[in-house]
Each structure stands twice: as C-alpha cells, then as structure tokens.
C-alpha positions in Angstrom: -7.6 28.2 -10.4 -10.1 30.9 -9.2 -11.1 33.3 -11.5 -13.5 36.5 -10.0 -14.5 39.4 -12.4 -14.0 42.3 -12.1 -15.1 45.8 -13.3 -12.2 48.0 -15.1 -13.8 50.9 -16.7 -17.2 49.6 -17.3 -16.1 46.7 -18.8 -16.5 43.1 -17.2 -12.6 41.9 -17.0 -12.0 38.0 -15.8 -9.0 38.2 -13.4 -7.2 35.7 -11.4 -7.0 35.1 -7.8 -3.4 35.3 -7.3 -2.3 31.5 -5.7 -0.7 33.3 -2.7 -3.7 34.6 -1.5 -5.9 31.0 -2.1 -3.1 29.8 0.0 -3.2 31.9 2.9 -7.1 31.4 3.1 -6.7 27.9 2.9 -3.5 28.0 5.8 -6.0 30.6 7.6 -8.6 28.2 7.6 -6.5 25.2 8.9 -5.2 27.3 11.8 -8.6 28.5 13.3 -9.8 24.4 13.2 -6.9 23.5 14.9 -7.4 26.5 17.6 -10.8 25.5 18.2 -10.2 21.9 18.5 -7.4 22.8 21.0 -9.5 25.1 23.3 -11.8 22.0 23.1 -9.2 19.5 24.2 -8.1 22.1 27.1 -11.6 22.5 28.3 -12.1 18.9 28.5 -9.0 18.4 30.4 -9.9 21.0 33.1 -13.6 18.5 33.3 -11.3 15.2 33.7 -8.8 16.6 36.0 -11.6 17.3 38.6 -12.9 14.0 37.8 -9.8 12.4 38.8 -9.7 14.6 42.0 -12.7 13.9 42.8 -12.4 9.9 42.4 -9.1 10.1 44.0 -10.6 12.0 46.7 -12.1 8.3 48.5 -9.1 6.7 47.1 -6.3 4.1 49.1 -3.4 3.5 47.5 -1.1 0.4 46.9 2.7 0.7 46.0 4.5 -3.0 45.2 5.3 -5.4 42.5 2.6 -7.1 40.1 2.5 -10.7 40.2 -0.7 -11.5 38.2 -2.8 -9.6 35.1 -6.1 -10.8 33.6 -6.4 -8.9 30.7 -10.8 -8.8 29.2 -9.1 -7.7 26.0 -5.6 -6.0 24.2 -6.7 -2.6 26.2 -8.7 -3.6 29.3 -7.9 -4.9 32.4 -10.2 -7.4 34.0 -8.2 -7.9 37.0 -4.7 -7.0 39.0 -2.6 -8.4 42.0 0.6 -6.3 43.4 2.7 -7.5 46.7 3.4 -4.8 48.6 6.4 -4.0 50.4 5.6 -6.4 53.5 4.7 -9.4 51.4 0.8 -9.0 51.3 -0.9 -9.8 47.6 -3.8 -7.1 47.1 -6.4 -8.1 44.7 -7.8 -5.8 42.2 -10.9 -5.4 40.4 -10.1 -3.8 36.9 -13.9 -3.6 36.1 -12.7 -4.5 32.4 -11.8 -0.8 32.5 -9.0 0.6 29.8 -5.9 2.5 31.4 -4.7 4.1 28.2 -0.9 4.4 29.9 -1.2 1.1 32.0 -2.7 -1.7 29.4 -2.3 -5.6 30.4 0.8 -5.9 28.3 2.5 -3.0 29.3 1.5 -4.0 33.2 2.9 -7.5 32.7 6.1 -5.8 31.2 6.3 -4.3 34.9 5.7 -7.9 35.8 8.6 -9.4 33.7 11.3 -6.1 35.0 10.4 -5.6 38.6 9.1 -2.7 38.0 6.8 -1.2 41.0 3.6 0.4 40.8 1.1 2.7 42.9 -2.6 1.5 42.5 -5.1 4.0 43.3 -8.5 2.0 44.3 -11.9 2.0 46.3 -13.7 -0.3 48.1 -16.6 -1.4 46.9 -18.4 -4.3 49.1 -15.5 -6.5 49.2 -14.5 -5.5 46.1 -10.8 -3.4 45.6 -11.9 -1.4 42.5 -8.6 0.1 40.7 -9.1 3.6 40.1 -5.9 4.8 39.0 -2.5 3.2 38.2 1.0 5.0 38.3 4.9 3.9 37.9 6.3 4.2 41.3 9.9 4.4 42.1 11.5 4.6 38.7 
C-alpha cells in the first residue's frame, strides 16, 4: 500500500494512496507500452512490405502441386519441387530459409491433400531461389 504525507494544517499527516488511483497508473502504464510497441510493429511492417515488393519485383512465379520437400530443420526449407499444370517438376532452392506460414510440414500437408501452391522465385545462376510461397486455388 502506498502511503504519501501530507501537510493538513502544519502538521505532517500519513495518508493513503487510494487503490483506484495505483490502479489506473499501473493500467495507464500498460496501455502507453502496448501503444508504443504497436506503432513499432506497424512501422516495421511498412519496411517489410517494400521489401517484399521489391523482391517480388524480379520475381517468376510457379502455380502446381508439391511432389517433394527437404526440410534443413522443423522451420526451414532446404529445398522444393511443384508440377505445374502441364506436367513439368520445377526445382526449388529453399536456401534453408524459414517461411513462417509455409514450413516443411505444413508444405508436405499440401503434398498429402492436393493442395496447389504459387512459388514466387529468382534465378540465380542455375539456381530457382524461392522467394515467396502462397496457397493457390483454395
């Protein structure tokens, strides 16, 4: 409990710090951090949106079924094959790169359904470097 003094007359009086007010300082408190951290979050997002223009700029893109995922660990993918609509297997390089909505498992549950995809990638050499991955069709 928070106890402040105050002067009442000349004399030095202890009072309390009545809880509702503790309590909205406290609440107060909370809400600015959580407003800041939000500004922070949409500031950021305005940084990686024009990163993902920009990289999607020199993009190709792939729609089809995965038939093969090599997974470097539970969250990255190390490589990716899709047949496309005409029968052609593309070969991706995942770079060991993490697709927070498209990990290995999650891509070989498209696998196991049928479930298409759209691979955004560049070339690299001879290399087909994923970029981007997206449901398609669904």
């Amino acid at each position: 409990m928070c106890i402040r003094n105050r002067i009442v007359n000349g004399a030095s009086i202890a009072a309390k710090e009545p809880k509702n007010i503790r309590m909205l300082t406290i609440k107060s408190g909370y809400m600015m951090l959580a407003l800041a951290v939000a500004l922070l979050l949409v500031g950021c997002g305005d940084e990686a949106a024009g990163a993902d223009a920009d990289e999607a700029a020199g993009s190709e893109a792939v729609r089809g079924l995965v038939v093969h995922v090599e997974a470097h660990s539970l969250i990255s993918l190390s490589a990716l094959e899709v047949q496309d609509d005409d029968g052609v297997v593309w070969r991706f390089d995942g770079r060991d790169k993490v697709f927070p909505e498209f990990t290995p498992s999650h891509l070989n549950e498209h696998k196991l359904l049928g479930l298409p995809v759209e691979v955004l990638f560049s070339r690299e050499g001879d290399a087909l470097v994923v970029q981007a991955i997206a449901d398609y069709g669904n």
